[in-house]
N, C-alpha and C positions, 0 to 999 in steps of 0.2 A: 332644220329649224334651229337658229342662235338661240342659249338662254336664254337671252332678253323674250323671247317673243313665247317662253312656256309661258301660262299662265293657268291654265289646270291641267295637274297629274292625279290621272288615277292609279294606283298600286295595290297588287293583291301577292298574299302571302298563300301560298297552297302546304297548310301544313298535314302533317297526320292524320288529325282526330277533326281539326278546321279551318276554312278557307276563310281568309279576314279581307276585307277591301277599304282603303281607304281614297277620301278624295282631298286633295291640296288644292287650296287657292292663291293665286298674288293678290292681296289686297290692300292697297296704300301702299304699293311699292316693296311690302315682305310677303312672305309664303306661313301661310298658316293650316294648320288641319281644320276641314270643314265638318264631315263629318268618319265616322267608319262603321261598315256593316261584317258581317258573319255570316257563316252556313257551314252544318258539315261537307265537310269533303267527301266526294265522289270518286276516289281513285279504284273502290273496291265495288263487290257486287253488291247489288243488281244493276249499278249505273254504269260502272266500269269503265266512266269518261269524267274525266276531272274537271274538265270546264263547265257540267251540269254547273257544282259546287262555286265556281268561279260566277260563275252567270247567276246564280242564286245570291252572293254576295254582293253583288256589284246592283243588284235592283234593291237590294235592300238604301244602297247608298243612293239610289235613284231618289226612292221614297221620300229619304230622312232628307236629302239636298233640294228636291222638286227642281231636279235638273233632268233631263232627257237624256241618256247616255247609249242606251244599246239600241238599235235598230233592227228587232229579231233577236239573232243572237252574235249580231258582227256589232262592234264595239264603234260608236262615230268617232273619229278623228278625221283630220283636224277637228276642231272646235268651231260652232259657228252660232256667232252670238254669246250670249251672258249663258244662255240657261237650255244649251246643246252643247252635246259632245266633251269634250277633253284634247287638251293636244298632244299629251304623250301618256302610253298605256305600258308599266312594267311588271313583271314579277317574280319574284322568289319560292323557291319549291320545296320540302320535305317529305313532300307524299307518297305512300308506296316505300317508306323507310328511308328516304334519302340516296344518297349513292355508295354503295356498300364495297366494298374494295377488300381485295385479301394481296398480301403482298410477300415475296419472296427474296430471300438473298443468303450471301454464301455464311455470313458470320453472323449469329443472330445478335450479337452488341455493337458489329458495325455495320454493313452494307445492310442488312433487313433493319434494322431503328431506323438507318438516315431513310430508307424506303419510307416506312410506316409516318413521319415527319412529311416527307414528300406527298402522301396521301392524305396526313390531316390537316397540313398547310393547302389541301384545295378546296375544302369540307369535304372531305369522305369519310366514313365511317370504315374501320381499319375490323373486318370481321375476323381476321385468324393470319396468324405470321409464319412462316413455312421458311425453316434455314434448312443450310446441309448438316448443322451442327445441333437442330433442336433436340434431337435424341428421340423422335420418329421413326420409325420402318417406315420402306418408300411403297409398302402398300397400304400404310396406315393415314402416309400425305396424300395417295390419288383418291382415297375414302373422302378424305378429308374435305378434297378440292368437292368431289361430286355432290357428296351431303347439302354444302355451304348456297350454292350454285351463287357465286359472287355478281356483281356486276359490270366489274371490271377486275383484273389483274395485273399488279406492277412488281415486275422482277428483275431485280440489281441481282450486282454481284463483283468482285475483282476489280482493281486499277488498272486500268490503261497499259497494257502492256506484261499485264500478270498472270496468275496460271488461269485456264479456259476450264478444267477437267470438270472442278464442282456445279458452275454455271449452266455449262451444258447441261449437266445430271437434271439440274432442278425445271432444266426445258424440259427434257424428257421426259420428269415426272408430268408437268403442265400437260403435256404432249398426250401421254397416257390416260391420262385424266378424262380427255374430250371433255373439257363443263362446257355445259350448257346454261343460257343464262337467266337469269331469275325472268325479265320480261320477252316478250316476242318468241318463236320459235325459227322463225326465218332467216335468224341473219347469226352470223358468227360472234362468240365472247369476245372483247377487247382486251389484249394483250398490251400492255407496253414495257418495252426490253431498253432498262435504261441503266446497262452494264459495261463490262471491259468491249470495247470497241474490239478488240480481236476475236472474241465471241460470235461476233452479230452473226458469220455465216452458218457457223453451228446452230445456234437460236432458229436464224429463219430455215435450215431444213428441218427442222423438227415442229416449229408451231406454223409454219406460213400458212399450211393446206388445211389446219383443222380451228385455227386463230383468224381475227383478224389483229394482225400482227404490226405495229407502231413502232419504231427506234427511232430513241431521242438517245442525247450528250448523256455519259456515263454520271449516275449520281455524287461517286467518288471519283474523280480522274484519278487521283493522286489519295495516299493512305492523309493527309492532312488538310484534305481540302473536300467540304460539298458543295457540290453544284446540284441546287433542288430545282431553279427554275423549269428548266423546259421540260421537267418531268410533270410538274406542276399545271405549267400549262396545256399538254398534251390532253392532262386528264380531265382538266374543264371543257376542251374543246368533244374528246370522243364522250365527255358525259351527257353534251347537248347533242351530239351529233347519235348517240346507238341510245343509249336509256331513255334518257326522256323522249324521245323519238320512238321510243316501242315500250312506253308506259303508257295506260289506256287513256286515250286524249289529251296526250302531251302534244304532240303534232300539230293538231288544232291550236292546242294555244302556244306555241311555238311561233305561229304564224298572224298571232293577233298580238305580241309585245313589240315595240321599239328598238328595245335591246334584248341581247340573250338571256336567257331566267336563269340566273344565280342560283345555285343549292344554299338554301337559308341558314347555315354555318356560316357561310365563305361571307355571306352579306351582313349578318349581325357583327362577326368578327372583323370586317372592316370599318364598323363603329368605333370597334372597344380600342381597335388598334389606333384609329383619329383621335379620338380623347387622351388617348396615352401623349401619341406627340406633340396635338398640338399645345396640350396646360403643362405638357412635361413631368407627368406625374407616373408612379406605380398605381397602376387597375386593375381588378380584376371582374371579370362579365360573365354572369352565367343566364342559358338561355333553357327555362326546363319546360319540355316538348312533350307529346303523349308519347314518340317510340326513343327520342335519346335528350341525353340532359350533355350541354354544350360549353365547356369553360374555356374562357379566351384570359391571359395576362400581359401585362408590359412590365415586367420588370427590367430595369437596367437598359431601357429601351429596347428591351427583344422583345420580340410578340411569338407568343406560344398558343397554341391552341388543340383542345383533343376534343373526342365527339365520343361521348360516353354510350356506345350501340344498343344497350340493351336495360337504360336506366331511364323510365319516363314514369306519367303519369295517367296514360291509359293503356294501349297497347304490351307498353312494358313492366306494369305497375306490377307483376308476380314477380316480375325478374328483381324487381328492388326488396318483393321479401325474402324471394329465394337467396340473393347474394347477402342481407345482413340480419335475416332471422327477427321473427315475430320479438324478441327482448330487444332488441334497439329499436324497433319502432317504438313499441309500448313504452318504453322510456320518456318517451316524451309526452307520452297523455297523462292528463292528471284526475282520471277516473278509471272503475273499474272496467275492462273490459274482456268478455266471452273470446278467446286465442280463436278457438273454430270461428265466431263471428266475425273476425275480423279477418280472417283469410278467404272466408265465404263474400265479403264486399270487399274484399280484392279481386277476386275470382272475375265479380260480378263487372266490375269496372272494367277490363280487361277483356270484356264479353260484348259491354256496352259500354265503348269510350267516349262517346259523347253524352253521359248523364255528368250532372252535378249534382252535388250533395245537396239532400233536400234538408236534410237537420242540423242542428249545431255542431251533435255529435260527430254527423260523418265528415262533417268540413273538418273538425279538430283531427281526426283520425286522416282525413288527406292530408294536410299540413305537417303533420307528425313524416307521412311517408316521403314529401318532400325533400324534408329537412335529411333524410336520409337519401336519397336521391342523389341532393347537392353535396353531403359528405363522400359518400365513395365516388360519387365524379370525378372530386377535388384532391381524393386521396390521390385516383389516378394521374389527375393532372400533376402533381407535386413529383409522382415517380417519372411521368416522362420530362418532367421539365430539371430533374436534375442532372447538370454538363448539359441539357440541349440549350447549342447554339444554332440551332438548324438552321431557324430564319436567317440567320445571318449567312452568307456564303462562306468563310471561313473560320475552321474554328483549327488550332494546331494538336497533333498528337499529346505534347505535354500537359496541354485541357482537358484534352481525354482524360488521361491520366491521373491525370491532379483530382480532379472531380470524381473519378469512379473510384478513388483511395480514401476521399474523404469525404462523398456525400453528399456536397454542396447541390444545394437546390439554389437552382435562380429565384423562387418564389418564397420571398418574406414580409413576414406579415407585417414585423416590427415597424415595415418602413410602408407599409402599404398604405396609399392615400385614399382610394375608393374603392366601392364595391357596388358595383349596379346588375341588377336582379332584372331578371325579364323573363317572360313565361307565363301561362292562364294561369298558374298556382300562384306566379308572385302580381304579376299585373292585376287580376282579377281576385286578389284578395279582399273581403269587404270590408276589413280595415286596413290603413297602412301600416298603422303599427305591427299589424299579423305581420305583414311582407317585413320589415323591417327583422323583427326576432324569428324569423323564419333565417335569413340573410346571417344575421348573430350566431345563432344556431349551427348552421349548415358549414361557416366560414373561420368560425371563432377568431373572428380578428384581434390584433394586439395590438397594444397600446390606443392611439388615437387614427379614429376614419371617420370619412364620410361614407354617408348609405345613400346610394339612390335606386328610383326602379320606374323601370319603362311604361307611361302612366296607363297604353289600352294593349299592349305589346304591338310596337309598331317598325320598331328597330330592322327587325329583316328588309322591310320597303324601305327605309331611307336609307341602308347601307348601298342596295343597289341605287338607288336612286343618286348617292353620292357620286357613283361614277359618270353617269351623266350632265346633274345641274347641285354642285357642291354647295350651292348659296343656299337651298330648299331644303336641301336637307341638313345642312346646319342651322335655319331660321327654326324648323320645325323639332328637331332634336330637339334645341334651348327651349323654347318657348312652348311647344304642347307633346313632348314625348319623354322628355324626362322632369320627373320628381322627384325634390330634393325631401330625404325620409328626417336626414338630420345627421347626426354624429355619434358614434360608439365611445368611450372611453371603457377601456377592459384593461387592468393589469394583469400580466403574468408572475404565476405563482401559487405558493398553498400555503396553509395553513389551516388550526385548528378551527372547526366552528365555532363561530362567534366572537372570534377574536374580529383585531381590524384590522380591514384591510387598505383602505381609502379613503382620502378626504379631499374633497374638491371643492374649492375655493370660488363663486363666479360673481364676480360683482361684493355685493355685504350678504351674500348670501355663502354659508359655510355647509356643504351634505357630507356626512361621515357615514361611512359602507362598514357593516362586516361582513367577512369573508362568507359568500354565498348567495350575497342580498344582490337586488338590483333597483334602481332608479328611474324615472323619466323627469327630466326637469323641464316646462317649456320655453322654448328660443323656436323662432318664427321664422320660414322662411325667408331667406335672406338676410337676419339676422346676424352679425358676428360678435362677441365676448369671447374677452382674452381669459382666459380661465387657469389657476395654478392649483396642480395636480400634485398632492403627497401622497405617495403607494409607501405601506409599513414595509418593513425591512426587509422582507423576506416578498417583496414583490416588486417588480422593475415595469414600468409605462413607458421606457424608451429613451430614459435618461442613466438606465443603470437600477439596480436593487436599493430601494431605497431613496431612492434620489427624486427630486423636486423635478418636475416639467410646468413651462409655462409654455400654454399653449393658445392658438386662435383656432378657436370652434365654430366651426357655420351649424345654425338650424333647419327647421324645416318641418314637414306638414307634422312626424310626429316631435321632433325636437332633439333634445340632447338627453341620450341613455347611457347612464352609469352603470356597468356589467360588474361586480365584485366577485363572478365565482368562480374567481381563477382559472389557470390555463396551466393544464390540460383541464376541460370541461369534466369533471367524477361526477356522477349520480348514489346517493346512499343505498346501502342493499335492500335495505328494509322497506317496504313500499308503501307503506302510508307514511312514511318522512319523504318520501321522492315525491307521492303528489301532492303533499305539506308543503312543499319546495315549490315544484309546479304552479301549484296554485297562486301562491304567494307573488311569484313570475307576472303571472298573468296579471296579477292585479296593482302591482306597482305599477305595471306598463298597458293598463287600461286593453289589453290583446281581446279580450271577450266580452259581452255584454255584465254587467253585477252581476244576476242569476244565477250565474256558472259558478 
């Protein structure tokens, strides 16, 4: 079927904790969102078939559209008529944890990174890195392997022509290991050996019999060169071909898409990577999920992206207190709260991922864990995105070099032009504003940005959708899937409380900040004013410390927010000035009902 001739898609997203459906129309010669439904997800007991969930969503969108779509439980395509069927049916998946990969190689700062790049350029989730050099005992790596039980395995190692000894070794351990794999019990782990080509015979007698065992083009031919593709694609093709195929009713719906189902990384993140080339701008996109929180960038036109395994918002929501401790969440609430209480509706959420907060308090206390969620995501993203030129096919030894002597991260904020949030936490926040200082928050952008976030979180279906009809899912992007929040101005820097910090200029109107305070001035979607920004002396907006910027600010549903509390973001020790502060937050930037 030509584009021309789609005229209704339906798409469903198989996440975590829920399965979302939406339905697209052409009407008047564009594509626009009709409606979109929900259901928990069924990948787990007692359904144990993920299309219940799928087919529980997709009647919802029946309802809300009073169109006829499923016939039983086979999906009508083509289309016939106004208000039968659909003509093309896609989806994207995270269910069941996504695609969970552990990866191998002989130097764990070269051949296992460009690996671990090579696994989270396909969306995989990178569960545990296994070199010869990690400083391991090689009974402590086959523990390792068996514990984890991955879903796949990808193991580099050596250039083209270099020594074989270590490579082999780390077959051997695989070899020893025998995992077995998280779904099915019938068929063999996926292996793929994408090392020194002089290797490969040694490899395949040690895994061929107890693997199933894949060799692609070596990750590094050469010590100055990666080649990540066909590793890449290797892994998408065995991720549809052995995982989803022996995840419980993956099969099934395997056989009722169009196209192959995307792991809902790989499809959000061919959004964020779209929006980078085509406006030409630095992005950054986070996608925060109930089992992982997902950050995609373009800086400098490279597209980076990692899959944070074990930081969500249901499933994983112990894992975001256990990694940064009840004192950085609580930092963020601007009330009392009971430490046991609050780890007890952790607990509970974590037990029951599909509840939502029933009270004000507990949404504040979600939001709060978010915000933390999207910081050590981000942290991590920053560590692997510094010297990664992965995406790119070449990067020279002297980059190496250069970059691991001094640091350099590809990811900066100074010049960063967006940030668009997507996720139940930030899409189904009940105010934008919340999503917005959640985004501040999580991100602590510098200088001046724009904020946007994905208005029902739809982003995973029109990434894939992209691959097939680019017009549709650019009409529907623009026009009903992204929300423009508005604009951050934040100066970096410190000073004493209550001095100044900022004065911004916008029109005849003059706002002076001291250090600490924050803003919301309104500017309307689509709105733009030229605005002249003076940071006091001891703060720089991107003109320099001290120095004047005139800048063109777009608005949006919440508008134009003045951040003054320096960067790096400090909290007082003392806790009733922190939620003195909090508070104060909240109610500049209208975040909560008066009441609070």
């Amino acid at each position: 079927m030509g584009n021309s001739e789609i005229n209704a898609i339906l798409a469903t997203d198989c996440g975590s904790t829920t399965t979302k459906a939406i339905l697209i129309e052409k009407k008047n010669n564009e594509y626009r969102l009709i409606v979109r439904g929900e259901a928990p997800t069924t990948v787990e007991a007692p359904f144990e078939d993920v299309t219940k969930g799928v087919l529980n969503a997709i009647r919802e969108v029946e309802e809300l559209a009073d169109r006829e779509i499923l016939d039983g439980e086979d999906i009508i395509t083509p289309r016939v008529g106004e208000k039968k069927g659909v003509d093309i049916y896609i989806s994207t998946s995270s269910a069941g944890g996504g695609l969970q990969m552990m990866v191998a190689g002989v130097v764990k700062t070269m051949t296992a990174e460009s690996a671990a790049r090579a696994a989270l350029g396909a969306g995989a989730i990178v569960m545990e890195t296994i070199a010869s050099n990690d400083g391991r005992l090689t009974h402590e790596k086959i523990e390792l392997i068996r514990r984890l039980r991955p879903d796949m395995i990808l193991l580099s190692g050596g250039i083209d022509g270099g020594t074989v000894k270590h490579v082999v070794e780390l077959a051997e351990i695989i070899g020893a290991a025998d995992p077995r794999p998280r779904f099915g019990t019938g068929y063999s782990l996926p292996v793929i050996y994408a090392g020194n080509k002089d290797a490969r015979d040694a490899v395949r007698e040690n895994l061929e019999q107890k693997t199933d065992l894949s060799i692609v083009d070596n990750l590094r031919p050469i010590l100055e060169m990666e080649n990540l593709e066909p590793a890449r694609h290797e892994i998408h093709d065995l991720f549809m071909e052995h995982v989803m195929a022996h995840a419980p009713g993956y099969k099934k719906l395997m056989g009722w898409t169009d196209v192959p189902i995307m792991p809902t990384p790989g499809a959000v993140g061919l959004l964020i990577k779209t929006i980078g080339e085509k406006e030409k701008i630095q992005v950054i996109g986070v996608d925060i999920g109930g089992a992982t929180t997902d950050i995609f960038s373009v800086f400098r036109g490279i597209f980076n992206r990692t899959v944070s395994a074990n930081l969500g918002m249901s499933y994983s929501i112990s894992n975001v207190l256990a990694e940064t401790g009840v004192e950085n969440i609580m930092r963020w609430v601007h009330f009392e709260v009971n430490r046991k209480d609050l780890r007890n509706r952790i607990k509970n959420k974590m037990i029951r991922p599909t509840t939502i907060p029933q009270t004000l308090m507990g949404l504040q206390l979600e939001q709060a864990i978010a915000r933390e969620a999207i910081r050590l995501a981000f942290l991590q993203h920053k560590s692997m995105a510094v010297g990664l030129k992965g995406i790119q096919q070449e990067r020279t030894i002297s980059d190496a070099f250069n970059q691991a002597a001094t640091g350099e991260s590809l990811v900066d904020m100074m010049n960063l032009d967006l940030i668009v949030g997507s996720g139940g936490a930030l899409s189904h926040a009940p105010r934008r504003n919340q999503a917005a200082l959640m985004l501040i928050d999580g991100f602590l952008p510098e200088g001046v940005t724009r904020l946007a976030v994905d208005s029902i979180f739809m982003m995973p279906q029109l990434g894939v959708l992209s691959t097939i009809n680019d017009k549709a899912a650019t009409e529907v992007f623009d026009k009903d899937c992204l929300i423009k929040l508005g604009t951050c101005i934040a100066p970096v820097g410190k000073t004493k409380e209550g001095r100044q910090c900022v004065k911004v200029s916008i029109g005849d109107k003059n706002i002076e900040l001291n250090y600490g305070e924050m803003a919301l001035i309104p500017l309307g979607v689509d709105e733009r004013k030229e605005v002249v920004i003076t940071p006091a002396k001891n703060f720089d907006v991107g003109a320099g410390k001290g120095k004047q910027l005139t800048a063109l600010v777009e608005g949006g549903i919440v508008g134009l927010i003045i951040d003054a509390r320096g960067r790096p973001l400090e909290f007082p020790e003392d806790d009733r000035k922190r939620m003195e502060l909090l508070t104060n937050w909240n109610k500049a930037l209208e975040i909560y009902p008066e009441k609070t």
